[in-house]
C-alpha positions in Angstrom: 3.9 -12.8 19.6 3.8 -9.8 18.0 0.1 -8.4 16.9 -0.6 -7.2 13.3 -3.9 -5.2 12.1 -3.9 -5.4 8.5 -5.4 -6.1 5.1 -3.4 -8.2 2.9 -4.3 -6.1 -0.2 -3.0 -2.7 2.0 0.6 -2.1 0.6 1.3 -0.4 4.0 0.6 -3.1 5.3 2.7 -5.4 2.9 5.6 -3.3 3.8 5.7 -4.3 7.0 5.2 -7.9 6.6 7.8 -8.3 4.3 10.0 -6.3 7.2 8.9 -8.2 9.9 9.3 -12.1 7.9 13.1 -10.9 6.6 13.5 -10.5 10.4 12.1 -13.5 11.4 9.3 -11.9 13.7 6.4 -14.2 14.2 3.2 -11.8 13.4 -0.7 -12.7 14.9 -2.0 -11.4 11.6 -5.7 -10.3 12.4 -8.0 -8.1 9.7 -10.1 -5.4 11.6 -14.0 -6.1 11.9 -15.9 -3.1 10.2 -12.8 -1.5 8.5 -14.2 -1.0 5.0 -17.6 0.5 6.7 -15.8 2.7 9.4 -17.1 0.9 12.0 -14.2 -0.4 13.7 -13.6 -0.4 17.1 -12.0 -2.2 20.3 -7.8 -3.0 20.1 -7.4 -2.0 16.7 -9.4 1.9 16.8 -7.1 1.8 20.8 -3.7 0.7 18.7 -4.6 3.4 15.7 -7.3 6.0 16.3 -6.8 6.7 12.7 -9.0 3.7 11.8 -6.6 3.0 9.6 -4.4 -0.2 8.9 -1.2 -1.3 9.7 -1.4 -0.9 13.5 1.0 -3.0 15.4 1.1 -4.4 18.8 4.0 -5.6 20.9 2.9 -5.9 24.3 2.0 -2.5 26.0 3.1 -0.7 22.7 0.5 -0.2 20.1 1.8 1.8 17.2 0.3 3.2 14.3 1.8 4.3 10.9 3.7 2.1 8.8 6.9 3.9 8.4 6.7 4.6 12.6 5.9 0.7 12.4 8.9 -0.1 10.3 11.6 1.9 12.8 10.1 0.1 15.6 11.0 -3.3 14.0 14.4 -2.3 13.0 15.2 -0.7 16.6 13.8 -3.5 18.1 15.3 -6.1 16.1 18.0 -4.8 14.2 19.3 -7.7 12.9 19.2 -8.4 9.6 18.9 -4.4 8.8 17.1 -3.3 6.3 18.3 0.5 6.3 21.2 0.9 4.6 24.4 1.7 6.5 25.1 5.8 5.5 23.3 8.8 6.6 22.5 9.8 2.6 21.6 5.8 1.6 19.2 6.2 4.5 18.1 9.1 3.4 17.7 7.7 -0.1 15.4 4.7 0.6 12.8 7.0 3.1 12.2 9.3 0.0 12.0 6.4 -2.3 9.2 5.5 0.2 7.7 8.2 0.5 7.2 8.7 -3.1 5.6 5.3 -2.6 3.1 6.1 -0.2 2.0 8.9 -1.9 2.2 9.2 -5.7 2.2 6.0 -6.1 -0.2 4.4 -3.6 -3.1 6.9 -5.0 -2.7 5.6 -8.7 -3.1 1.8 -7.5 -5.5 2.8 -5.0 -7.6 4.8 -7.5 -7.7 1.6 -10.3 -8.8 -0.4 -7.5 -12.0 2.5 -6.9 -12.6 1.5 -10.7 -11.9 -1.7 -10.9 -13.5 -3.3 -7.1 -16.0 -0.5 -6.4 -17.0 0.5 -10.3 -16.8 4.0 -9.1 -16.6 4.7 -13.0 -17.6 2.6 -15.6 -17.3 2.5 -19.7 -15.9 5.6 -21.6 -15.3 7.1 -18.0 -12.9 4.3 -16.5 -11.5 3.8 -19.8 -10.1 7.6 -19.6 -8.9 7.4 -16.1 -7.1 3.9 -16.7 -5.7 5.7 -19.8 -4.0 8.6 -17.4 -3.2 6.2 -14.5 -1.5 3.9 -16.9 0.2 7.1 -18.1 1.3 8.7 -14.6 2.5 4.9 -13.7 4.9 4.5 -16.2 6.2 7.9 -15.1 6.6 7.0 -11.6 8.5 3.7 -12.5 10.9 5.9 -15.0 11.7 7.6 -11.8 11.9 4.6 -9.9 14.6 3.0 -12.5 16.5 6.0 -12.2 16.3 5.6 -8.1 17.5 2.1 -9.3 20.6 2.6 -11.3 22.9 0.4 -12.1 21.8 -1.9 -8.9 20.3 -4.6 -8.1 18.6 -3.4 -4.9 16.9 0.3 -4.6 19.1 0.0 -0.9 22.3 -0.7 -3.0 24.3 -3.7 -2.2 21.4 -5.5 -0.4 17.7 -6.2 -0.2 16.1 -3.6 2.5 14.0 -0.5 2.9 13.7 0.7 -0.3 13.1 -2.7 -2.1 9.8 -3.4 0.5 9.2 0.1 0.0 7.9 -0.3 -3.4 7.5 -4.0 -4.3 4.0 -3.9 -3.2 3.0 -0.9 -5.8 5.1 -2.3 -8.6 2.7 -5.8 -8.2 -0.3 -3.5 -7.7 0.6 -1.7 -10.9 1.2 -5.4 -12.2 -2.4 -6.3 -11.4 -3.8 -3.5 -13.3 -2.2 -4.5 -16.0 0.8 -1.9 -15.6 3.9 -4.3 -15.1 7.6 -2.9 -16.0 8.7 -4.7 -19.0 10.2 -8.0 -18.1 13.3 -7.2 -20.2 14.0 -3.6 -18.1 15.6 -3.0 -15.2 13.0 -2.1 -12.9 11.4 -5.8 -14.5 14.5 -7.8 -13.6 13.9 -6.0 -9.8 10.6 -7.2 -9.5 11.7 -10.7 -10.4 14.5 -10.9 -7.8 12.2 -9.1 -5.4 9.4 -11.1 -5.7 11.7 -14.6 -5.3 12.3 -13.8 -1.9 10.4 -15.7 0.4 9.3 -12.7 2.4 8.3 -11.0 -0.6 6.5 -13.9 -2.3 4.2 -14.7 0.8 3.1 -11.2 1.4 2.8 -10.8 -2.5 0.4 -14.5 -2.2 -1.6 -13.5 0.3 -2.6 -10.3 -1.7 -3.4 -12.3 -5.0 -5.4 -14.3 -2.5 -7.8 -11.8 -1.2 -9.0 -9.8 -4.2 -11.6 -12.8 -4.4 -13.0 -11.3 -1.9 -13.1 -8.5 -3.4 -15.9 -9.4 -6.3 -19.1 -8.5 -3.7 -17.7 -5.1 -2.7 -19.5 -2.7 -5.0 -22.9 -4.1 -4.3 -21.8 -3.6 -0.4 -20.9 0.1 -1.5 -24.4 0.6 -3.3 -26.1 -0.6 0.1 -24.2 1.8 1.7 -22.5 -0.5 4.0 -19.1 0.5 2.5 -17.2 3.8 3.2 -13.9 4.5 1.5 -11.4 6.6 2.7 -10.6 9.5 0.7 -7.5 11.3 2.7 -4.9 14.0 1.3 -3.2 11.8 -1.7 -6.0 9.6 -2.8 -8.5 12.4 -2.6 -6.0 14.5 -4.7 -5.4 12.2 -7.3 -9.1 11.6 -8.1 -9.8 15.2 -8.3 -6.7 15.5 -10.9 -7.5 12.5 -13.0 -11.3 13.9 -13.9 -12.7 12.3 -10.9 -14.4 14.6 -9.8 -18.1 13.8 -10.3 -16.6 10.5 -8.6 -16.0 12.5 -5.6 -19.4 14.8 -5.3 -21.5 11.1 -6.3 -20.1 9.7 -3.0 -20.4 12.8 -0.9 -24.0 12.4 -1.9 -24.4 9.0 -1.4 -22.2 8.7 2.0 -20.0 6.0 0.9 -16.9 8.0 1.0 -15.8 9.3 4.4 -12.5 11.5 5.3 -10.2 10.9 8.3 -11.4 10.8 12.1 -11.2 13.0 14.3 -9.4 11.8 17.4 -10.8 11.5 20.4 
C-alpha cells in the first residue's frame, strides 16, 4: 500500500487524494507528528526534507511535492488519466494549477491565519477579509474564463485541472467566498464535489477544522510555528499584514523553510 503524509485540511494534499481515489490507489493516510510546531521528524522529514506535507511513499520511492506526487501517480498508473490528451490541454490544466498553488492557496491560507490562529482580530480582520473576499472573486473570474463553455477545467472529462482547484474553490466556500450557485464556476463545484473522490477528500477536510478550535491558544504558548514561504509570506505583506508578520518574528511562532541537510 501506497503511504501518504498529509493533513486533510492541506489542499496539496487534497489534490492528491482525489488523484490517487479516481485511480483506485489504496492510500495508508498517516498525519505527521509535530508538523504544525516544526518538530517533525523520522519517515516523513526522510520522504520530504521540506517538512512539508504531501510526501508520498511507494516502496523505496519517497517523493515530495504535490505536482512531482501527481506525475508519479499518473506514470505509474495511467489508467484512468487525468491529463488531458494534447500537448497545449496539458499545458492548460498545469498553469490552471499553478495559479492554484499560488494565488490562490495564499488567500485561503491567509483567512485561515485569521480565522484558526486570530493572527488579526476586529477592525483589522475585518479589512483583510474585505480584500481577500475581493482578490477571491478575482481569481474565480479568471477561473470561469479558464472554464468556458465546459463542464470540466480539463475539457471533455474530469482530471487535472478539476482536482487542481476544487480544494480552493471549497476553501473559499468555508470562508464564506462560494461562486454563486447559479454561475458557472457554481454549477462546477456541484458536479465536482458529487464525485465520490471529490466528496471524501472534501469530508474529511469539513471533518478536521474541529480540530482546529484549540490552535491559537497552542500558537500563544508557542508550541505552534506556521510556515510563511514565498506566496503566503507575500500575500500577508500585500494585504496590510505586515505588523502580522514582524508580531510573529517576535514571538517565534512563524518560521520560514528548512534548510536541507
Amino acid at each position: 500500500m501506497v503511504t501518504l503524509y498529509e493533513h486533510p485540511l492541506s489542499p496539496y494534499a487534497q489534490k492528491v487524494k482525489i488523484s490517487a481515489r479516481e485511480k483506485g490507489i489504496a492510500l495508508d493516510l498517516k498525519t505527521p507528528d509535530g508538523i504544525g510546531a516544526g518538530t517533525s521528524r523520522g519517515e516523513f522529514v526522510a520522504a520530504n526534507p521540506r517538512a512539508e506535507v504531501p510526501a508520498l511513499i511507494d516502496g523505496d520511492t519517497y517523493i515530495f511535492d504535490s505536482t512531482i506526487i501527481l506525475e508519479y501517480l499518473e506514470d505509474k498508473w495511467p489508467e484512468p488519466p487525468m491529463l488531458p490528451a494534447t500537448p497545449a490541454e496539458r499545458a492548460k490544466v498545469r498553469m490552471i494549477e499553478e495559479v492554484c498553488d499560488t494565488h490562490y492557496e495564499a488567500i485561503n491560507w491567509g483567512l485561515g491565519e485569521i480565522a484558526y490562529f486570530r493572527r488579526a482580530t476586529g477592525a483589522k480582520a475585518a479589512e483583510m477579509q474585505e480584500l481577500a473576499a475581493r482578490q477571491t472573486a478575482k481569481i474565480q473570474n479568471w477561473l470561469t474564463k479558464q472554464l468556458g463553455p465546459n463542464d470540466w477545467f480539463n475539457g471533455k472529462s474530469f482530471g487535472w485541472g478539476d482536482l487542481s482547484v476544487v480544494p480552493y474553490v471549497n476553501g473559499s466556500a468555508g470562508f464564506g467566498n462560494a461562486p454563486d450557485e447559479g454561475s458557472p464556476l457554481g454549477k462546477w463545484l456541484a458536479r465536482t464535489n458529487a464525485r465520490p473522490a471529490v466528496a471524501q477528500t472534501a469530508k474529511e477536510a469539513v471533518d478536521s477544522i474541529a480540530g482546529m478550535q484549540m490552535v491559537a491558544d497552542i500558537l500563544k504558548q508557542g508550541l505552534f510555528k506556521r510556515e510563511y514561504r514565498d506566496h503566503r509570506l507575500e500575500w500577508m505583506m500585500k494585504t496590510e499584514g505586515v505588523e502580522i508578520v514582524l508580531d510573529g518574528l517576535e514571538k517565534n511562532n512563524i518560521r520560514f523553510s528548512y534548510d536541507f541537510e
